[in-house]
Structure formats: C-alpha cells, structure tokens
PDB file of N, CA, C and O in Angstrom:
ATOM      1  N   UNK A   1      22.271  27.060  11.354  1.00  0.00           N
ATOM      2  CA  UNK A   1      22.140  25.692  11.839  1.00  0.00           C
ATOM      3  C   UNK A   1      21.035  24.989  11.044  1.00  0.00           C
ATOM      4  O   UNK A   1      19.893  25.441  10.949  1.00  0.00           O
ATOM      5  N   UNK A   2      21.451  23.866  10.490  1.00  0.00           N
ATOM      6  CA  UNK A   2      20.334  23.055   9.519  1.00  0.00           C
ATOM      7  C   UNK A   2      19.283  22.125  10.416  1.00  0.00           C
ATOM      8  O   UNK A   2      19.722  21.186  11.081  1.00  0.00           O
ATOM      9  N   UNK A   3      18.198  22.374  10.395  1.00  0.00           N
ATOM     10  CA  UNK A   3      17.027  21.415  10.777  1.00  0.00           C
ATOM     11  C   UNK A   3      17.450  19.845  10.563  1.00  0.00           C
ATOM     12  O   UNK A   3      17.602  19.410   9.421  1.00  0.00           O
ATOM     13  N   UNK A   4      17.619  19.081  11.630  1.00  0.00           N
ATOM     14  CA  UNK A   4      17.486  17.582  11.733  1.00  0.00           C
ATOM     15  C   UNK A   4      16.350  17.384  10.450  1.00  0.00           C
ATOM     16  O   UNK A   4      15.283  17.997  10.416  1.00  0.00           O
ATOM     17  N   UNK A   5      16.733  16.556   9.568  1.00  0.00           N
ATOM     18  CA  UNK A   5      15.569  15.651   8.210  1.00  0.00           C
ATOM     19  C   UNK A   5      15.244  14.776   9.276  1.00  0.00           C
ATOM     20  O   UNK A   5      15.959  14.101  10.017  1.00  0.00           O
ATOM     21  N   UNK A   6      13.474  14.994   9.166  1.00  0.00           N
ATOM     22  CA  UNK A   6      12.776  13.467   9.994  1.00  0.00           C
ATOM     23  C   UNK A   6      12.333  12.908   8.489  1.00  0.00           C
ATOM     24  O   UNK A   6      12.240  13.233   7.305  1.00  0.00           O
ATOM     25  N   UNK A   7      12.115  11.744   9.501  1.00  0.00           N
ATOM     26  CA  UNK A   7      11.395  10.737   8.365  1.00  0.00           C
ATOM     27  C   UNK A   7      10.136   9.914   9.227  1.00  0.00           C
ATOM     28  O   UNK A   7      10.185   9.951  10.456  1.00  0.00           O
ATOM     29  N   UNK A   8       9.295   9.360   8.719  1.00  0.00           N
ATOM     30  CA  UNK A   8       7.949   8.718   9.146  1.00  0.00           C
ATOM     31  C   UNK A   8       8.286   7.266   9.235  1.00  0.00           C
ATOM     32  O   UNK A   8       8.398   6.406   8.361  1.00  0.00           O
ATOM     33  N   UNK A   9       8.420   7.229  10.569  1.00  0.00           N
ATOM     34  CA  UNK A   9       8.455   5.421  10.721  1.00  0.00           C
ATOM     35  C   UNK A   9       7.307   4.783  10.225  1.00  0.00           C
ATOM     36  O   UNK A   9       6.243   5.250  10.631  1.00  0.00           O
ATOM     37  N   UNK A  10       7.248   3.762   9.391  1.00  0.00           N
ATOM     38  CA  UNK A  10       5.719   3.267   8.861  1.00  0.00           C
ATOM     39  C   UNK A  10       5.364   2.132   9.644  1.00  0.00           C
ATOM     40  O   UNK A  10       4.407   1.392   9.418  1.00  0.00           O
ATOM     41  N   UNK A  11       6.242   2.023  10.645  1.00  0.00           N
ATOM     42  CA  UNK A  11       5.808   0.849  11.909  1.00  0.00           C
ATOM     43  C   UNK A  11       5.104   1.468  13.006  1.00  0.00           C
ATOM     44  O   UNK A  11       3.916   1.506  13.329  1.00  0.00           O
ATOM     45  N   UNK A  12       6.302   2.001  13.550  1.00  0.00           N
ATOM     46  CA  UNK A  12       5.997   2.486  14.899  1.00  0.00           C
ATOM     47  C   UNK A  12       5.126   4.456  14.723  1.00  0.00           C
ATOM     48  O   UNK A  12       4.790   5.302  15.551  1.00  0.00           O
ATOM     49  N   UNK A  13       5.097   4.384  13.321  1.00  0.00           N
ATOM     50  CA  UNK A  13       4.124   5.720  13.459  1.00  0.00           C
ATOM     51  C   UNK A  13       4.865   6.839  13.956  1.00  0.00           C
ATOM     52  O   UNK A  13       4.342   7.903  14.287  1.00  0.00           O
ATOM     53  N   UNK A  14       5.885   6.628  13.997  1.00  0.00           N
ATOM     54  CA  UNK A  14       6.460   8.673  14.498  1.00  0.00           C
ATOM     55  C   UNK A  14       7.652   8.972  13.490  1.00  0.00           C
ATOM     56  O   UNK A  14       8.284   8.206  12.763  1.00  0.00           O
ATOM     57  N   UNK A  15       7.734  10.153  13.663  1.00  0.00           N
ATOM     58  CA  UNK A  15       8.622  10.891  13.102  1.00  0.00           C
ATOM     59  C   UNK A  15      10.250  10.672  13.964  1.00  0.00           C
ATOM     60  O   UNK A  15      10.555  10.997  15.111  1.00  0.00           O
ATOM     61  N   UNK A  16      10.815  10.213  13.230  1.00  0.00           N
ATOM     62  CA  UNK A  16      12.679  10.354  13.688  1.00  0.00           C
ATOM     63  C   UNK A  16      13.303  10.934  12.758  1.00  0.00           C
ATOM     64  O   UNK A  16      12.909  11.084  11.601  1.00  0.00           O
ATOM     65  N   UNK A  17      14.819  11.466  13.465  1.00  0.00           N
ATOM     66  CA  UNK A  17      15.941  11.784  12.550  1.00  0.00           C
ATOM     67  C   UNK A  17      16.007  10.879  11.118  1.00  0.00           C
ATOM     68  O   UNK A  17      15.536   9.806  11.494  1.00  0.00           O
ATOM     69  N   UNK A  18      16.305  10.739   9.806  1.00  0.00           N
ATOM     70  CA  UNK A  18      16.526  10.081   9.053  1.00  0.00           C
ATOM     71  C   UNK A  18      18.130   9.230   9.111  1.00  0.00           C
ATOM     72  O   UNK A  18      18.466   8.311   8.365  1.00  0.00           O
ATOM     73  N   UNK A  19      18.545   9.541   9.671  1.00  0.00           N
ATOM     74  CA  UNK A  19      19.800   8.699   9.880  1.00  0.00           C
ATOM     75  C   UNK A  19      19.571   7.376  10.520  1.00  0.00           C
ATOM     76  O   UNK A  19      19.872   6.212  10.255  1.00  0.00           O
ATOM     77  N   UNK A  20      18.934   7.986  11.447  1.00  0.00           N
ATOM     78  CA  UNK A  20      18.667   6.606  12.377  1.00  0.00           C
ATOM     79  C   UNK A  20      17.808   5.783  11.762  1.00  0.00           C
ATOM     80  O   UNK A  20      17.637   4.815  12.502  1.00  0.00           O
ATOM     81  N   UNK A  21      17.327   5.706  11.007  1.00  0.00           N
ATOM     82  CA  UNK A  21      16.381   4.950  10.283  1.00  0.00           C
ATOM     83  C   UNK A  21      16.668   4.230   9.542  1.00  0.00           C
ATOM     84  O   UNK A  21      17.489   4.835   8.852  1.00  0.00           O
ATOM     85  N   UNK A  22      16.494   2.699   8.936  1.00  0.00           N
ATOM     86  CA  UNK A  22      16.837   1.405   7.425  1.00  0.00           C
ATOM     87  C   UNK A  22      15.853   2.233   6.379  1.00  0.00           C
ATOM     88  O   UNK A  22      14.710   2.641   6.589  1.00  0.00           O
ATOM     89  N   UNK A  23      16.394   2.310   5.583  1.00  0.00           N
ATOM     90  CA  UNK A  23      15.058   2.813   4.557  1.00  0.00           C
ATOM     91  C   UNK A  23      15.230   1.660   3.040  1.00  0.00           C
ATOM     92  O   UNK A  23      16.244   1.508   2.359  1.00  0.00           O
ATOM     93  N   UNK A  24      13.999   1.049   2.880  1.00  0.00           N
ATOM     94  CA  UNK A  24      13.870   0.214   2.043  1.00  0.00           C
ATOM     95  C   UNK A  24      13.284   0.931   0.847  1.00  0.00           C
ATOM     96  O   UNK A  24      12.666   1.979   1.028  1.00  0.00           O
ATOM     97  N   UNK A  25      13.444   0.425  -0.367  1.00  0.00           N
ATOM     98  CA  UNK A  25      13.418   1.068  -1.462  1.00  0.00           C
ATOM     99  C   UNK A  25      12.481   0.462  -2.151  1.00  0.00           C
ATOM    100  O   UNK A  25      11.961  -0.506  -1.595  1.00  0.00           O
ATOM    101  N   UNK A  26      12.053   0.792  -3.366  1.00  0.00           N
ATOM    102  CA  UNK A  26      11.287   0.374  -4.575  1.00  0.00           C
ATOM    103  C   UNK A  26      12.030   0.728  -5.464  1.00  0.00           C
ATOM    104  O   UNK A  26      12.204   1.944  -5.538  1.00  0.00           O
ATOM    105  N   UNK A  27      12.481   0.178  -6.092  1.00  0.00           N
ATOM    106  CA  UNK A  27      13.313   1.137  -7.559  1.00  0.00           C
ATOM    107  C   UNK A  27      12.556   1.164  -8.455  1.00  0.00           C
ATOM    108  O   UNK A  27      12.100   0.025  -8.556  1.00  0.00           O
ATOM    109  N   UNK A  28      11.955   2.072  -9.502  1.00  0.00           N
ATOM    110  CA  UNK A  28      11.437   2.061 -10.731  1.00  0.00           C
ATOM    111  C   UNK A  28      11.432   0.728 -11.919  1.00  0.00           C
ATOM    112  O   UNK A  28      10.832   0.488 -12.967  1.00  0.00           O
ATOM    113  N   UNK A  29      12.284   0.174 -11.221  1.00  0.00           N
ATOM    114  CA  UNK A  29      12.250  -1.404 -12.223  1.00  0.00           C
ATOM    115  C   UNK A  29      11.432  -2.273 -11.189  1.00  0.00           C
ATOM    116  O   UNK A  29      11.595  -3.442 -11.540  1.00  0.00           O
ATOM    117  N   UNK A  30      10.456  -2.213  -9.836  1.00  0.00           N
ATOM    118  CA  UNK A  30      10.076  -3.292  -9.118  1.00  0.00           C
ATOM    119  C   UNK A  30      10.007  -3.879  -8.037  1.00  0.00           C
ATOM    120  O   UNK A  30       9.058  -4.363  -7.419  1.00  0.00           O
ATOM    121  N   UNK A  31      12.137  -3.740  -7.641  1.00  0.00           N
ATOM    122  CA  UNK A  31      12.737  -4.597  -7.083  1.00  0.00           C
ATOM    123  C   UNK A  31      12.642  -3.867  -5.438  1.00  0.00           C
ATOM    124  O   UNK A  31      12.533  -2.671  -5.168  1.00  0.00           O
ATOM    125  N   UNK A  32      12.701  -4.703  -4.766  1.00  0.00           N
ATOM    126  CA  UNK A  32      12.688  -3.892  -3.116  1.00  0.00           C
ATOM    127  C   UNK A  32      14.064  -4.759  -2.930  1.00  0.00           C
ATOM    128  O   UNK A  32      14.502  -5.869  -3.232  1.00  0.00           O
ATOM    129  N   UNK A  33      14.605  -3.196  -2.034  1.00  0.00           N
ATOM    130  CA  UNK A  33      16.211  -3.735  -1.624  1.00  0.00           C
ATOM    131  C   UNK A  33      16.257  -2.621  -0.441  1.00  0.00           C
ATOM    132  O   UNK A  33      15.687  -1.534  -0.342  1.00  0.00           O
ATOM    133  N   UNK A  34      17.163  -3.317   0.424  1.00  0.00           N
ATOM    134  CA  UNK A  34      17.613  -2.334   1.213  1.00  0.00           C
ATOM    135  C   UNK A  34      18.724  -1.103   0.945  1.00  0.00           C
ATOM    136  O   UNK A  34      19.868  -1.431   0.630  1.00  0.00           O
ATOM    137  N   UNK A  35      18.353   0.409   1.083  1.00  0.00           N
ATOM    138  CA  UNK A  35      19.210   1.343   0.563  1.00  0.00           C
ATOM    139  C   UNK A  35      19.977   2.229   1.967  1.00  0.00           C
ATOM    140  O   UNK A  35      19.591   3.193   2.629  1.00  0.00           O
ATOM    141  N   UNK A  36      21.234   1.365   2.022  1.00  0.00           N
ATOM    142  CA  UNK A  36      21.757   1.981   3.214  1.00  0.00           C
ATOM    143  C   UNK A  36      22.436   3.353   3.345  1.00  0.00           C
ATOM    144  O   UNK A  36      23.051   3.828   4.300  1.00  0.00           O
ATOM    145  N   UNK A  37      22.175   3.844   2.184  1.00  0.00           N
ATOM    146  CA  UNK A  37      23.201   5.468   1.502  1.00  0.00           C
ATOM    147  C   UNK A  37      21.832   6.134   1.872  1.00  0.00           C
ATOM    148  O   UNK A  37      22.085   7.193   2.446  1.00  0.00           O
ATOM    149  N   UNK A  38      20.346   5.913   1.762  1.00  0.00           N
ATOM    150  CA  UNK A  38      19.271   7.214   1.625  1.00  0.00           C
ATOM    151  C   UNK A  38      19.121   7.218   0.350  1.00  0.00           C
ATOM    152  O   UNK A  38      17.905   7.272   0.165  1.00  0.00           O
ATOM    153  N   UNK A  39      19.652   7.192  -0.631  1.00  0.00           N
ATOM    154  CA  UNK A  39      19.775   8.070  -1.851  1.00  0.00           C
ATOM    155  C   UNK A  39      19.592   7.132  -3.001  1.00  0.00           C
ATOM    156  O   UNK A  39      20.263   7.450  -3.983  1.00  0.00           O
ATOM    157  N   UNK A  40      18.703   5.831  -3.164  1.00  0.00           N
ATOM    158  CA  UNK A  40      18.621   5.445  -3.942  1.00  0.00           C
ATOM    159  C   UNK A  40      17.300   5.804  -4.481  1.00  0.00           C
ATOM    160  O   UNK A  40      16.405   5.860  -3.638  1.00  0.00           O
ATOM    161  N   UNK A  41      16.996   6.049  -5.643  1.00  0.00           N
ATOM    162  CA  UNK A  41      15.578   6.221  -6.812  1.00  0.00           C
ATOM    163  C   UNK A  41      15.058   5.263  -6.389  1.00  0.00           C
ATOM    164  O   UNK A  41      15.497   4.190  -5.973  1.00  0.00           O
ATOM    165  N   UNK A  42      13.469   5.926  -6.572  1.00  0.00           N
ATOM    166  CA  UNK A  42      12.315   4.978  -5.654  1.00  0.00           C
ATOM    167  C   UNK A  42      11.433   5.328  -4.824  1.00  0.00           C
ATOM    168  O   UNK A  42      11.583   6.266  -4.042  1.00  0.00           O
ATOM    169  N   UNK A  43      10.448   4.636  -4.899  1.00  0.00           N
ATOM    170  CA  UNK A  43       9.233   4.718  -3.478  1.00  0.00           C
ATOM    171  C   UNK A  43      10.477   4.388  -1.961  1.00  0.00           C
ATOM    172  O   UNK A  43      11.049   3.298  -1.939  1.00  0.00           O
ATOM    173  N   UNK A  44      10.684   5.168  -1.107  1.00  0.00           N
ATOM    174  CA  UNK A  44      11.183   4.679  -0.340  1.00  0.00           C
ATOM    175  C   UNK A  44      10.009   4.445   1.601  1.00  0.00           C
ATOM    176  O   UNK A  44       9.064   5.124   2.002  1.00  0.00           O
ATOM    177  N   UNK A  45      10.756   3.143   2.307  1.00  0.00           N
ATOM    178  CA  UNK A  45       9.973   3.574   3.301  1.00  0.00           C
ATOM    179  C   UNK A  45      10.916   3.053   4.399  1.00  0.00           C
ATOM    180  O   UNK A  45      11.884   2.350   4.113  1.00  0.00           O
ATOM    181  N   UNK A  46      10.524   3.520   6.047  1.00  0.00           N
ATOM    182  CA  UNK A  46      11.232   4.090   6.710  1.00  0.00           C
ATOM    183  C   UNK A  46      11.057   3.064   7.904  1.00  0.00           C
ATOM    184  O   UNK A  46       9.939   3.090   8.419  1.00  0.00           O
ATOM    185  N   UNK A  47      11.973   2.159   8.436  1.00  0.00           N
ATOM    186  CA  UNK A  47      11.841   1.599   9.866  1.00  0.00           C
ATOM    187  C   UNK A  47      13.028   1.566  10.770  1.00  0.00           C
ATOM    188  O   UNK A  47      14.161   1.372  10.330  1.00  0.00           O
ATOM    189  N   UNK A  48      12.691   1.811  12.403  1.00  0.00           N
ATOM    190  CA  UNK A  48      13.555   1.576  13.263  1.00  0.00           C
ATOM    191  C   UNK A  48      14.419   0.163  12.783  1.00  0.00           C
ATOM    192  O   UNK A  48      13.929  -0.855  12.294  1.00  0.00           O
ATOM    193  N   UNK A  49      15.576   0.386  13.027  1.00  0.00           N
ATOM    194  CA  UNK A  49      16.448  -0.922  12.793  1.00  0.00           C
ATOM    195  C   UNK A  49      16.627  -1.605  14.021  1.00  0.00           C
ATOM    196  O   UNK A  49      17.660  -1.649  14.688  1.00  0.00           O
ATOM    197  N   UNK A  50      15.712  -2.048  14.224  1.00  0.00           N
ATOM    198  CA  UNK A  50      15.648  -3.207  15.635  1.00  0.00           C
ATOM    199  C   UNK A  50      14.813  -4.439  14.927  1.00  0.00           C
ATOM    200  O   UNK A  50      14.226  -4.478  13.846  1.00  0.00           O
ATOM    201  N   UNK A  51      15.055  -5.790  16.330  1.00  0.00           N
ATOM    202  CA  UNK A  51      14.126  -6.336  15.533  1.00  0.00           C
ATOM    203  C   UNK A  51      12.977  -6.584  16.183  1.00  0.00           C
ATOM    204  O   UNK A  51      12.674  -7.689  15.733  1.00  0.00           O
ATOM    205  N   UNK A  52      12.044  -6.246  17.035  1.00  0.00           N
ATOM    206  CA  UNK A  52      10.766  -5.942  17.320  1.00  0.00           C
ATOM    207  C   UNK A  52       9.989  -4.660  16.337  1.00  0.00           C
ATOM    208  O   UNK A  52       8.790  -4.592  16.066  1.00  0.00           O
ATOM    209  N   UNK A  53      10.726  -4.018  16.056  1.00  0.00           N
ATOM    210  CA  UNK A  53      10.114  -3.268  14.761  1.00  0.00           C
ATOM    211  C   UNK A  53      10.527  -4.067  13.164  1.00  0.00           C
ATOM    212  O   UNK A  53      10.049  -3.630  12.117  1.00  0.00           O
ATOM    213  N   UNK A  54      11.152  -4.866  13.185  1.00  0.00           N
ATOM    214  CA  UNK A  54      10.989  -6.106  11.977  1.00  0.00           C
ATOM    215  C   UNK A  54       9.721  -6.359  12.202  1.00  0.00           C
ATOM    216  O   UNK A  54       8.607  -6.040  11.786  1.00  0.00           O
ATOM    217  N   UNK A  55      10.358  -7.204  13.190  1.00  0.00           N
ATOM    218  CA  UNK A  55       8.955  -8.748  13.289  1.00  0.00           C
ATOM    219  C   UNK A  55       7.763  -7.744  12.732  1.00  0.00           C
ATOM    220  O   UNK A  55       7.317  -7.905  11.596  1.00  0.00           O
ATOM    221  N   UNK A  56       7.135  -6.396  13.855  1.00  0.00           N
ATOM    222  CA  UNK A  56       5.794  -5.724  13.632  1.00  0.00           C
ATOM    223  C   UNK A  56       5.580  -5.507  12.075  1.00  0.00           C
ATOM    224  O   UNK A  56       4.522  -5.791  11.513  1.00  0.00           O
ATOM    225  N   UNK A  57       6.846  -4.899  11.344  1.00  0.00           N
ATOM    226  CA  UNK A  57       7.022  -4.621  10.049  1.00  0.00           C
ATOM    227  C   UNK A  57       6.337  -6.006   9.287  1.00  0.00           C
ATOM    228  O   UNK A  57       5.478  -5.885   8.414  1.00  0.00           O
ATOM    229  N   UNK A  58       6.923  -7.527   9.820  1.00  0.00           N
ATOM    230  CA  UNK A  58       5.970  -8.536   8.475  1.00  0.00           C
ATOM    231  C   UNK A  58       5.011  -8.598   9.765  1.00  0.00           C
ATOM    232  O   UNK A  58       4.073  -7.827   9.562  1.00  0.00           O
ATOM    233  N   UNK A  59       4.963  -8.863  10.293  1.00  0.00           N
ATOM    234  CA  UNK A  59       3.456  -9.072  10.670  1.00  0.00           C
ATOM    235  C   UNK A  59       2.019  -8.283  10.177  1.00  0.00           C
ATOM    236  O   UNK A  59       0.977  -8.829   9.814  1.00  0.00           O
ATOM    237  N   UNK A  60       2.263  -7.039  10.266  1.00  0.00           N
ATOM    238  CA  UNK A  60       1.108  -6.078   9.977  1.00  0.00           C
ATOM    239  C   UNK A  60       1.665  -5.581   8.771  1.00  0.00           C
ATOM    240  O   UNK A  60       1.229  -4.440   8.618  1.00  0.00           O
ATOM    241  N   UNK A  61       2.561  -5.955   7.676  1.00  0.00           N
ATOM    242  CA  UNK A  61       2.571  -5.765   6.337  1.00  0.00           C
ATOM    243  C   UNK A  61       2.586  -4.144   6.253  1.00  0.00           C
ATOM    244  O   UNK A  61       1.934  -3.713   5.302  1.00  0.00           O
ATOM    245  N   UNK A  62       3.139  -3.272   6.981  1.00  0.00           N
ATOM    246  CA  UNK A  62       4.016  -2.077   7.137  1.00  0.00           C
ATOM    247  C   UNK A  62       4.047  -1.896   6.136  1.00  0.00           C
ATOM    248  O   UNK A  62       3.225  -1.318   5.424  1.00  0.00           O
ATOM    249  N   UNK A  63       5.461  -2.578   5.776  1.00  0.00           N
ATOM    250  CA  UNK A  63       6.213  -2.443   4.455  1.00  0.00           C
ATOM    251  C   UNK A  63       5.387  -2.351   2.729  1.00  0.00           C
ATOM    252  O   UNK A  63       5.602  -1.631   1.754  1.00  0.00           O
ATOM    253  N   UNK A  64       4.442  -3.413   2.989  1.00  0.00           N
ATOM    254  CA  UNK A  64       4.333  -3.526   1.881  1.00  0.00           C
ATOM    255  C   UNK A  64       3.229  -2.451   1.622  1.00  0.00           C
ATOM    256  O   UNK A  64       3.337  -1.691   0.660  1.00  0.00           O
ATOM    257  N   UNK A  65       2.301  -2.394   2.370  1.00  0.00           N
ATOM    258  CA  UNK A  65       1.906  -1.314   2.714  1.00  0.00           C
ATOM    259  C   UNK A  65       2.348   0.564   1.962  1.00  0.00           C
ATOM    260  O   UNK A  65       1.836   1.242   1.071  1.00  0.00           O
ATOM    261  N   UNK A  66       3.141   0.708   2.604  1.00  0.00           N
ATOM    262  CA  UNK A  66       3.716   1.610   2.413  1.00  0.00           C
ATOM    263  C   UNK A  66       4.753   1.956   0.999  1.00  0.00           C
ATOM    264  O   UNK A  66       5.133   3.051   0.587  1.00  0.00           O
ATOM    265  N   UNK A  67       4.992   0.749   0.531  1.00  0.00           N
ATOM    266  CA  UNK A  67       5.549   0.676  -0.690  1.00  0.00           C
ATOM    267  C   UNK A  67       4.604   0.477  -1.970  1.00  0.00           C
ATOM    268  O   UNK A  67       4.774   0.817  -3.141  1.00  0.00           O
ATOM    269  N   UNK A  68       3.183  -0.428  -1.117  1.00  0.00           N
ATOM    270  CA  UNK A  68       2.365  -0.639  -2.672  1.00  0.00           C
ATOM    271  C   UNK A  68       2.551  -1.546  -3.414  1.00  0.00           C
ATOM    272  O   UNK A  68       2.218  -1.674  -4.592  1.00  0.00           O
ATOM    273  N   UNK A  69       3.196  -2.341  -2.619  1.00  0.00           N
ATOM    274  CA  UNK A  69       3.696  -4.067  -3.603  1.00  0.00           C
ATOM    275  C   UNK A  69       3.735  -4.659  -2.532  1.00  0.00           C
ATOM    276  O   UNK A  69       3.709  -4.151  -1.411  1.00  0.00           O
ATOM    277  N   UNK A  70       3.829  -6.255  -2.932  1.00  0.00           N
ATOM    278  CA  UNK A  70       4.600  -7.272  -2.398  1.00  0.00           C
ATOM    279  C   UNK A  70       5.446  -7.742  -2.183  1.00  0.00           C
ATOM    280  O   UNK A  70       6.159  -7.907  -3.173  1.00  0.00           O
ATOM    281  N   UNK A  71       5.895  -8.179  -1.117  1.00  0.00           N
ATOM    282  CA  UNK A  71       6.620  -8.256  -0.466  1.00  0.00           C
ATOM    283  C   UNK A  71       7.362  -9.390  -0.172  1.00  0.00           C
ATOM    284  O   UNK A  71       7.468  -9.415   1.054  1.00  0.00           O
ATOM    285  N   UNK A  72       7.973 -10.411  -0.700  1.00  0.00           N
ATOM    286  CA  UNK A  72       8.538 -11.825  -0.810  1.00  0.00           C
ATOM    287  C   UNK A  72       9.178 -12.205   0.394  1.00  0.00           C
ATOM    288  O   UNK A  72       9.798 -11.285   0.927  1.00  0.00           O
ATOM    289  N   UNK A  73       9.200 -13.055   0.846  1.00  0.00           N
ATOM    290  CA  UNK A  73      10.016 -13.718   1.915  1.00  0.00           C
ATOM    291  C   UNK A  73      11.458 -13.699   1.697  1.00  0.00           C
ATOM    292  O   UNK A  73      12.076 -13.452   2.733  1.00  0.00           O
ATOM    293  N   UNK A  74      12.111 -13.867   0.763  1.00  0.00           N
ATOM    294  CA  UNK A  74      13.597 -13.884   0.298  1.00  0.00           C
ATOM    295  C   UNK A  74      14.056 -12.126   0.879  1.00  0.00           C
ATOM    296  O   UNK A  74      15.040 -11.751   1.518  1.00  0.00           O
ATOM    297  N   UNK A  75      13.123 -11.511   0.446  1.00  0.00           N
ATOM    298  CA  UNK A  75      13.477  -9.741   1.368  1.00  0.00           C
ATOM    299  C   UNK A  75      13.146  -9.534   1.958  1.00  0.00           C
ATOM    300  O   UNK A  75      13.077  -8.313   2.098  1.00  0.00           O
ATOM    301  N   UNK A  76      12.577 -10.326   2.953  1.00  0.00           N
ATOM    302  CA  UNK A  76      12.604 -10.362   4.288  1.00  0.00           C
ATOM    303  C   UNK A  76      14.038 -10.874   5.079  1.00  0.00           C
ATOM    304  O   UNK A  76      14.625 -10.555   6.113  1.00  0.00           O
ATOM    305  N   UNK A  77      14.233 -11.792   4.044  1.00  0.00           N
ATOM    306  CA  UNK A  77      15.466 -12.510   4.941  1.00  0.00           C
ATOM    307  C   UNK A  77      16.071 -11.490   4.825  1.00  0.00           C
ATOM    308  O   UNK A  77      16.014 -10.866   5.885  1.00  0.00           O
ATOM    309  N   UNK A  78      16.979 -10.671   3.613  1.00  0.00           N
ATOM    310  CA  UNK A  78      17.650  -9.630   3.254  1.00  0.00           C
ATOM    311  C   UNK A  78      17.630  -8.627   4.640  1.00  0.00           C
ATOM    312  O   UNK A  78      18.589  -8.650   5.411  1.00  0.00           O
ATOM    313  N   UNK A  79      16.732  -7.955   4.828  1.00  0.00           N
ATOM    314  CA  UNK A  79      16.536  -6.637   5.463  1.00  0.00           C
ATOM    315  C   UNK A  79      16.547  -7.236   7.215  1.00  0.00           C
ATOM    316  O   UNK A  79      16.478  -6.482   8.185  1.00  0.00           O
ATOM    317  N   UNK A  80      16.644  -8.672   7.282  1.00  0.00           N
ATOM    318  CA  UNK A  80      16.850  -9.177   8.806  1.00  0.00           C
ATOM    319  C   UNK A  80      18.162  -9.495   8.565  1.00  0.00           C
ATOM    320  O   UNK A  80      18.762  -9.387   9.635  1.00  0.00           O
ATOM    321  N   UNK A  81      18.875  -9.822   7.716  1.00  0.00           N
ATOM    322  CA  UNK A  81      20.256 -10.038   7.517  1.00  0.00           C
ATOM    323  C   UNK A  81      21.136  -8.718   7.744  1.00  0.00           C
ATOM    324  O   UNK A  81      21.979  -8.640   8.638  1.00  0.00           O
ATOM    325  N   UNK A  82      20.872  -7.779   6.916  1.00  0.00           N
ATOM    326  CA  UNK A  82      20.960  -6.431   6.937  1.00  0.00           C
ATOM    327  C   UNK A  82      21.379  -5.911   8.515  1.00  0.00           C
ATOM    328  O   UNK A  82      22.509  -5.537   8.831  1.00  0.00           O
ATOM    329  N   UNK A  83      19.976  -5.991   9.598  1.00  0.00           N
ATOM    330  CA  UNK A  83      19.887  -6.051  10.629  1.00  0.00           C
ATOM    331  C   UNK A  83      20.723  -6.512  11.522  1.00  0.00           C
ATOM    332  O   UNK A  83      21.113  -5.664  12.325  1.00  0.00           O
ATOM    333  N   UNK A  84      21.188  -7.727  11.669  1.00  0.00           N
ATOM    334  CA  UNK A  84      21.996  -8.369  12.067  1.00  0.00           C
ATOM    335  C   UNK A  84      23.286  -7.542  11.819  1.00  0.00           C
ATOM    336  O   UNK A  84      23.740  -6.850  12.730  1.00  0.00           O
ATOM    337  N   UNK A  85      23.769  -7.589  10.841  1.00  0.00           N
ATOM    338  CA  UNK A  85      24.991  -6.494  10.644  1.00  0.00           C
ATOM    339  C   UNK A  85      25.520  -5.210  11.511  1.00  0.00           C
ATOM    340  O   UNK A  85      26.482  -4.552  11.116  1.00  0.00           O
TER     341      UNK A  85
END
C-alpha cells in the first residue's frame, strides 16, 4: 500500500494529500501559472482551492513568498478564475 504524497499548504500551514491541493508554478523561464497536472518544471507552491484561502494567499503574499518573486495582479485573476472552475 503506497503512502498518501502530502504537500505543505503555504497558507493555511499544514500538511494535505497533494491531490487536493492548486499548485502554482514558477517555470525556469519566470512565468507563474497555474499547474493543474502536478508535474510541471519549477519552484512549485501549494494552496487549498477555496476562496478564503485565495483571498489569505494575496493578502499575506503566501504565494509570492513561497515562490520568491512577484506576483502580478493579472495571476491573480488567473488562479481565481481557475478557482471558479
């Protein structure tokens, strides 16, 4: 039997299954995108897909945080669009 993969919510601070989780990317060229496969190359980082863990995500700069860049408003809209879905 294979061990559940956790991953580190960088909002809410705990460890979950990785499935359940949006994981946003850095790709080696820069760009932050949302990677809904897991498996894209990159700094990746890890949030509940709700949106009270959004909002906390720009508010307290989580994300950028955790990625080491900045963070544009245009991918914000993205990853709340995403959400919505």
């Amino acid at each position: 039997m294979k061990k559940p993969v956790l991953r580190f919510d960088c909002v809410n601070r705990i460890k979950v299954d990785k499935s359940s989780l949006l994981r946003i990317v850095k790709s080696p060229q820069g760009e932050i995108l949302v990677d809904p496969t897991g498996k894209m190359n990159g700094r990746g980082a890890y949030l509940t897909p709700d949106r009270k863990t959004f909002i906390l995500a720009k508010k307290n700069k989580s994300l950028e945080k955790t990625l080491k860049s900045s963070i544009s408003d245009e991918v914000y809209r993205k990853i709340e669009k995403y959400l919505h879905e």
